[in-house]
C-alpha positions in Angstrom: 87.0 98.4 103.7 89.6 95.4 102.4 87.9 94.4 100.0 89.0 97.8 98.3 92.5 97.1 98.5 91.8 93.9 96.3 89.6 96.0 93.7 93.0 98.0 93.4 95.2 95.1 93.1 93.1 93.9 90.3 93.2 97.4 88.5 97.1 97.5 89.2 97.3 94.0 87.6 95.7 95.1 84.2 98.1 98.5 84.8 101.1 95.4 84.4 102.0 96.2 87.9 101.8 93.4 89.8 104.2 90.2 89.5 103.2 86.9 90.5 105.1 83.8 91.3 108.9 83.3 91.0 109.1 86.7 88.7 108.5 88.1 92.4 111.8 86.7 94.1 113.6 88.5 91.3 111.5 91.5 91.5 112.8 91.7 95.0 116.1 91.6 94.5 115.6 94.4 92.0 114.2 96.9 94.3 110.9 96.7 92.8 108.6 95.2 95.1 106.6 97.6 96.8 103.4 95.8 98.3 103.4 92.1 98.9 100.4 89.9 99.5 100.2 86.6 100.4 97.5 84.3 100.6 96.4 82.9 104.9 96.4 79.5 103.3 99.9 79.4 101.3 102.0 76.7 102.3 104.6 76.8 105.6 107.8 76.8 103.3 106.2 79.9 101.0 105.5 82.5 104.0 108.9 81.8 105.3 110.8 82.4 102.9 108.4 85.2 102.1 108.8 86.9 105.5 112.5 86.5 105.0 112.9 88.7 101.9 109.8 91.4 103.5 112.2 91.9 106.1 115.5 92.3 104.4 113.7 94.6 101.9 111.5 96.2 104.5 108.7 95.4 102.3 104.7 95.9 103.7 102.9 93.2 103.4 99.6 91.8 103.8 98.6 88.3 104.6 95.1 88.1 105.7 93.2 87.2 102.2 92.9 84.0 101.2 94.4 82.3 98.0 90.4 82.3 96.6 90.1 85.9 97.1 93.5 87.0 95.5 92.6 84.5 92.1 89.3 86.5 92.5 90.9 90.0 91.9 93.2 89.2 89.7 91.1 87.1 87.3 93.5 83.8 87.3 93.3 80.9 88.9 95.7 79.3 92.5 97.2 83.0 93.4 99.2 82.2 96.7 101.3 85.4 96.0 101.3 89.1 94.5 103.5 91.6 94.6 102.6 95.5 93.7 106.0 97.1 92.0 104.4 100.4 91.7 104.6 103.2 94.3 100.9 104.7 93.5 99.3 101.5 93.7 101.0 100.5 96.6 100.2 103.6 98.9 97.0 103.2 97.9 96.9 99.7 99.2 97.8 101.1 102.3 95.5 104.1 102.9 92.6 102.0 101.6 93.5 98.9 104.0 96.6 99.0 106.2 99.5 96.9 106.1 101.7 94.8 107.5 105.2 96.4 107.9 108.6 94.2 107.4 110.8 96.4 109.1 109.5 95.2 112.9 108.3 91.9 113.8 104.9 92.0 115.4 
């Protein structure tokens, strides 16, 4: 069920595991991103240069939730992005969900 991986992005959000917004590009370049979701309705410009950094990282991503259901789990308000920096939390994601991988293009 997918809506389980957003109950766990919520709990990893109160956990202060998740980074949203321009604190993720420098998450990424620190190594720490280890989940990414982005919202189905974030703008053209945003996924690119999203998909960019997933595959240079080799980041998994998912991209099927809309911006409404990410604000939903995390309790704030226009969420277009969200990355998960911990390893528990993010393997979770992925057993409860699937993923998106960056290091093929599908």
């Amino acid at each position: 069920m997918k809506s389980s991986q957003l109950d766990l992005l919520g709990l990893a959000y109160r956990a202060h595991k998740v980074a949203l917004g321009d604190e993720i590009y420098t998450s990424f370049k620190k190594g720490q991103v280890k989940f990414l979701f982005i919202a189905s309705d974030a703008s053209f410009k945003t996924k690119e240069r999203l998909h960019k950094k997933i595959f240079y990282y080799k980041t998994k991503y998912d991209d099927t939730y809309a911006s409404c259901d990410l604000s939903g789990a995390l309790g704030k308000s226009n969420v277009k992005i969200a990355a998960v920096l911990d390893d528990g939390f993010a393997q979770a994601i992925v057993k409860k969900g699937g993923s998106k991988n960056g290091e093929t293009k599908s």
